[in-house]
N, C-alpha and C positions, 0 to 999 in steps of 0.2 A: 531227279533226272530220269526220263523216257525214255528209252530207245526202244525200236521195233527189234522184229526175229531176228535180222540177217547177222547186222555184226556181231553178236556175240558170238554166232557158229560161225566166222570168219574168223572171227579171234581163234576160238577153237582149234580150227585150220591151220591157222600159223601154230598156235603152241606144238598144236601133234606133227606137224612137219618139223619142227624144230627137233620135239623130245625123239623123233626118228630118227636123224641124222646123229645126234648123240649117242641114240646106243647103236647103230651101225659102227660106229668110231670104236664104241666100247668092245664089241664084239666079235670086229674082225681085226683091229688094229690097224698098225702104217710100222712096217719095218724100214731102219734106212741105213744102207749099206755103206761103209768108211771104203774110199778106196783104197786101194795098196799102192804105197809110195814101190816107185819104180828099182828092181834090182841093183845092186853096184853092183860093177863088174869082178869086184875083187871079191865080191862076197864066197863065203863059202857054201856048196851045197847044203842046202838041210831036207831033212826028210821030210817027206808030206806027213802032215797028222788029220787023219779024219776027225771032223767035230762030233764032240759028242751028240749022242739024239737025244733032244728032251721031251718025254713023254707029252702025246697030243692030251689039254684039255676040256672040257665040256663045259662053255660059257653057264653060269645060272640066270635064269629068267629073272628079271626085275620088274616088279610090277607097274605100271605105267604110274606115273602121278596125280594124286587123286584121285584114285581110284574106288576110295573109301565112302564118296561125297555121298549123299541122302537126302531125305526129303523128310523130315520128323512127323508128318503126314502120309503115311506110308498110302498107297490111294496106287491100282491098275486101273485097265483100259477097261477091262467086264466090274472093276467094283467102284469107279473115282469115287472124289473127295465131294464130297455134299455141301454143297452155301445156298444159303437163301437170301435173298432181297428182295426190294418192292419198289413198285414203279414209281419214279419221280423222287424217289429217297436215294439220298448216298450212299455208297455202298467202299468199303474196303474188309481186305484180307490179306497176313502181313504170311511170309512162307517164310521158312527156316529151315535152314540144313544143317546137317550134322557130316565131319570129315573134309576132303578135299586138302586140298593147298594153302587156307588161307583165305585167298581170294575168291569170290565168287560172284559169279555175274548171272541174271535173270533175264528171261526176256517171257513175250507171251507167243503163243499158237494158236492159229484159228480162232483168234478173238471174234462172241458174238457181238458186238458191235464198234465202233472205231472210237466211243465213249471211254472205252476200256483201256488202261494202259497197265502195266508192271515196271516198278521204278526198279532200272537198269542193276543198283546198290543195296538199295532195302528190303526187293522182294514184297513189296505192297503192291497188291491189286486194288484197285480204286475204278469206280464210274458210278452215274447214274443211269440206268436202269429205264426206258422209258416205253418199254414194250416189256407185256407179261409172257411168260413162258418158261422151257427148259432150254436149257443151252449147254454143251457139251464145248470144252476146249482145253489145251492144253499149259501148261507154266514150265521152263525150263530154266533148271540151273547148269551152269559151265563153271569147273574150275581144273585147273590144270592141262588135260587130254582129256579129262571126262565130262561126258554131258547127263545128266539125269530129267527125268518128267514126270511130271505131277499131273494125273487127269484128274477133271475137274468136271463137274455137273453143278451148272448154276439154274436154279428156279427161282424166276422172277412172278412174285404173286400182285395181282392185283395192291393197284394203293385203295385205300380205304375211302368209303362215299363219305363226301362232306360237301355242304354249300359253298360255292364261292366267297358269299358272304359273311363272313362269322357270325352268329350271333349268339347271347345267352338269355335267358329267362330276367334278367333282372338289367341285362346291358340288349335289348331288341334291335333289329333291325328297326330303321326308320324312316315310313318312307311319308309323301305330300300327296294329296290330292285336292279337288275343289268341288264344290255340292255341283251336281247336274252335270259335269263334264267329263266325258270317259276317261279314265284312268288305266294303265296296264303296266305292271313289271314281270320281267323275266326272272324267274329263278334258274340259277345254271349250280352244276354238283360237278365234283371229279372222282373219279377212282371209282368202285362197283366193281361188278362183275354182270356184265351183259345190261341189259334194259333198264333205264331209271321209270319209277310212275311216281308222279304227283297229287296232294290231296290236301286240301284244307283240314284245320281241327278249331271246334268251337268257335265256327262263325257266327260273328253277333249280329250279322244280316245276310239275308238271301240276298241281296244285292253286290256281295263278294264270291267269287267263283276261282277256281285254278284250274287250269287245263292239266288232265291226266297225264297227257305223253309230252306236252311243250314244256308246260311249267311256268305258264302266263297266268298272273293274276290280272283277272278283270272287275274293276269297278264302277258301279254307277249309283252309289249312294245319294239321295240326296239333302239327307241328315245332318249336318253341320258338328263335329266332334272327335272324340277317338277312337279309334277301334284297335282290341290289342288280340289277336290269335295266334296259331300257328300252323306254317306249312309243314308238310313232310313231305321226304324222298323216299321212296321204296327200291333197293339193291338187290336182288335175290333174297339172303334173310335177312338182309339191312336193311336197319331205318335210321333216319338222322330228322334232325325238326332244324326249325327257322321260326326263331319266336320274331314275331313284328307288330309293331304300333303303325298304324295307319291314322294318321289326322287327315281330318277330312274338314277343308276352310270354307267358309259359305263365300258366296258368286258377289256379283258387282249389286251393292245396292240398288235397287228399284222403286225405295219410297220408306213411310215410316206406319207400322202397325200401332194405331193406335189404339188407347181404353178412355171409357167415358164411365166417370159413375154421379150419382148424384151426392155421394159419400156417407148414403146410406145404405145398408144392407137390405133393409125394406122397397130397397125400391129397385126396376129394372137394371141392368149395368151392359153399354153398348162397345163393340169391339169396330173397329175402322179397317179395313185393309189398306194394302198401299193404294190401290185403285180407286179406295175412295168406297167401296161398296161399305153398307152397315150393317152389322147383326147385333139385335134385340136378344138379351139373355134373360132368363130369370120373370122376376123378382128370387131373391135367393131361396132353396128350395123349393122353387119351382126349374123342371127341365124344359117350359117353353123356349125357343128358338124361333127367328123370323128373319128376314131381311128386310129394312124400313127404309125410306127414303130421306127421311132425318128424322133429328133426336130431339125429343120434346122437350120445354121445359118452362115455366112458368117465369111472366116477366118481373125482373127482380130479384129471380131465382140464381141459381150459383150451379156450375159443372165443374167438377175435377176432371182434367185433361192432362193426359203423357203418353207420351211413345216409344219407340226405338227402330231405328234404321234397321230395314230386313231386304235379305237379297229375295229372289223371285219361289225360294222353297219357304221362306217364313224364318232364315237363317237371319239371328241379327248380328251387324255386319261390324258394329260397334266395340276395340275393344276396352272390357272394361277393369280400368283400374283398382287401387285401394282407395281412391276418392268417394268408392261407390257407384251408381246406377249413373249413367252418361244424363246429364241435364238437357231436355227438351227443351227449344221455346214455341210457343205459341201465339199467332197473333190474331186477331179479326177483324172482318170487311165492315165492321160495323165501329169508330172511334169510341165512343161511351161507355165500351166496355169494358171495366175492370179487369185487369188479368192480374194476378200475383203468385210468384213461383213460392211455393212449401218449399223452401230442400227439405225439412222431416220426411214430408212425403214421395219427394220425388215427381211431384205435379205440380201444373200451372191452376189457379183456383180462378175462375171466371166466371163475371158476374154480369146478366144484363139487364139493363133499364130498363129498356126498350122494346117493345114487343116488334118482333120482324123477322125474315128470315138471316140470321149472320151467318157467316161462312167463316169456320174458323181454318187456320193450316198451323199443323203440327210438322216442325223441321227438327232434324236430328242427322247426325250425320252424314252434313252433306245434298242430304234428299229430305223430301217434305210430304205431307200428305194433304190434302182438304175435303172438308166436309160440312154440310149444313144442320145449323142448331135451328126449329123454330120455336121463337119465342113467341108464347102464348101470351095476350092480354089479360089485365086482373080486372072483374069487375071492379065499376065503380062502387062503395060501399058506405060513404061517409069518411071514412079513417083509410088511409092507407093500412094495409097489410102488410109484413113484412112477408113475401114468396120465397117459396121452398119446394124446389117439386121432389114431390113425394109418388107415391102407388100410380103407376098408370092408370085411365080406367080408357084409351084410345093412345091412336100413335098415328103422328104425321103434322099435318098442320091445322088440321082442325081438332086435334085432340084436346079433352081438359082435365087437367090435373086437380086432385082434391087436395087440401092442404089439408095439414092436421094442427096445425098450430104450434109444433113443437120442430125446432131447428136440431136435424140431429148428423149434421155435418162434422165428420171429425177426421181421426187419423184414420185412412184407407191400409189397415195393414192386410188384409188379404190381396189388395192390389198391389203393396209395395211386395207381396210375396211373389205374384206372380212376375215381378219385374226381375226380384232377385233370380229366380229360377231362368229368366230368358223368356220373360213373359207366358210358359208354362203353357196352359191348356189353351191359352188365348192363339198363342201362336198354333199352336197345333190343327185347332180352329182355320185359322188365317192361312194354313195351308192349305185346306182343304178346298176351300175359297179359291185359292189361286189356279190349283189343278183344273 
């Protein structure tokens, strides 16, 4: 139960009007005189008798009621009673007296905010607190005629800085973004003392930033993956952090990066963008690099072919299950040509007869890519040869390939490595390309 200042010193009011009129009674008394029944006539004279005098006495003071009442916090106006609390926290303080009547009733004075109450019975101060400072007011007990006061000095401290958003090192904040497309969150804090500043820790790209005084993280990665760092707030000598994982999703598919090998290591191995452009690698250890306008190969001969859908940073867009590497297919503008998918390998193996330019298209999810094989003629010899293109010695469509005799087509595990990785240095290539 509540109540404000007034009626308990109205009660007050009435008791001490009350215990007044009491000892006024006690003090001065009420005499009341018996009349005298009226003479008979026959009566006989009698003598007057003077009343005797009885000595006048001197009432004793009675102390008023309650008189006794306290504050077991004994606390003046030059020393009050000390409390602390803090902004935005609950806050009580239960008061207790000693003496009085009995009964005693509370109220408050010059309450620093209308938060604040004193229950009427219990003598509990209670509020939250939502402005820091000192504040000076009073608590008053009533019982009987007397009123006692408790001064009080409350300092409200600062609530403590913390992110809005909780976070811990093992449970991060979590936020989405997507490759190429700006990204920004707000970090917001309570509690401090005067100015927050904001600062990134251990970012795993200069393409993450935080604004010092806003507290805006801005992103323009266009990486495809996780990123896990952390923010801090700076309070005068506080700090607080905000650990956060940042995924970062690759954009709308644009096509399929593809590889070409002859599934030898001895021989060149060609990378496709989504656009269709080609780059010439290799032969292995060798660092040559080119851009060819198609990919050679002897008729007869055989290409390993596979891809993976990428958005427009080289992000593939594909995701991939525990089935393993997403299965391409492959087809060509040319019918006679053999196509058969490895799953060991994760490629389509493609064979052509026929010497010409085919155009194959490598589809994968969703989006496709094309590109031109020329098949090279086999001299006439007597006997057919079986082809195999091997070591470059040109490139384009007048190129000729030497054969060596020996078929050394097999499992492409450095290619299936690069597929495992996200197609690994290929794509990183194929970005470069895109820029």
């Amino acid at each position: 139960m509540h109540l404000p200042t007034m009626p308990p010193i109205r009660r007050v009011a009435v008791i001490g009007a009350t215990v007044a009129l009491v000892t006024v009674a006690s003090v001065t008394g009420v005499a009341t005189v018996a009349s005298a029944a009226p003479a008979s006539p026959n009566a006989a004279p009698t003598a007057t008798q003077t009343p005797t005098q009885t000595p006048t006495q001197t009432p004793r003071a009675t102390p008023p009621a309650g008189s006794d009442l306290a504050f077991t916090e004994p606390s003046s106006k030059a020393s009050p009673l000390a409390l602390t609390g803090m902004v935005d926290t609950p806050f009580s303080h239960t008061f207790h007296t000693t003496g009085g009547t009995g009964t005693v009733a509370y109220a408050i004075q010059d309450s620093p905010s209308p938060a604040f109450t004193v229950n009427l019975d219990t003598g509990v101060l209670s509020g939250t607190p939502t402005t820091a400072g000192t504040f000076d007011f009073e608590v008053v007990a009533l019982s009987g005629s007397t009123q006692v006061t408790e001064w009080i000095r409350l300092t409200v401290q600062p609530a403590s800085l913390a992110f809005t958003e909780p976070s811990t090192k093992t449970a991060p904040l979590l936020l989405t973004a997507t490759a190429g497309t700006p990204f920004t969150h707000t970090f917001h804090t309570t509690g401090g003392s005067g100015s927050v500043a904001y600062a990134i820790q251990d970012s795993p790209s200069q393409l993450l930033s935080v604004n010092v005084e806003t507290g805006v993280l801005t992103s323009t990665a266009t990486d495809a993956g996780t990123y896990s760092f952390e923010v801090v707030a700076l309070s005068g000598s506080t700090q607080v952090t905000e650990w956060v994982r940042l995924t970062v999703r690759p954009g709308a598919p644009v096509g399929v990066a593809s590889f070409v090998t002859t599934g030898s290591t001895k021989d060149p191995s060609w990378a496709v963008a989504p656009n269709g452009t080609i780059t010439q690698y290799g032969p292995a250890g060798s660092t040559t690099q080119r851009t060819v306008a198609s990919i050679p190969v002897r008729q007869g001969g055989t290409l390993d072919v596979g891809g993976l859908a990428v958005d427009r940073f080289g992000n593939r867009t594909t995701v991939w299950t525990g089935a393993g590497v997403p299965r391409s297919t492959v087809t060509s503008s040319i019918g006679s040509d053999r196509i058969t998918w490895l799953p060991a390998e994760y490629v389509s193996s493609v064979t052509f007869p026929h010497a010409s330019d085919h155009r194959l298209t490598v589809r994968e999810g969703g989006v496709s890519t094309s590109f031109v094989v020329a098949v090279q003629p086999v001299a006439s010899v007597g006997t057919t040869t079986p082809a195999s293109a091997t070591t470059t010695t040109g490139t384009g469509a007048g190129s000729q390939l030497a054969y060596t005799g020996a078929d050394e087509r097999g499992p492409i595990g450095w290619a299936l490595g690069l597929l495992a990785a996200g197609a690994g240095l290929l794509v990183l290539r194929l970005r470069r390309l895109q820029r």
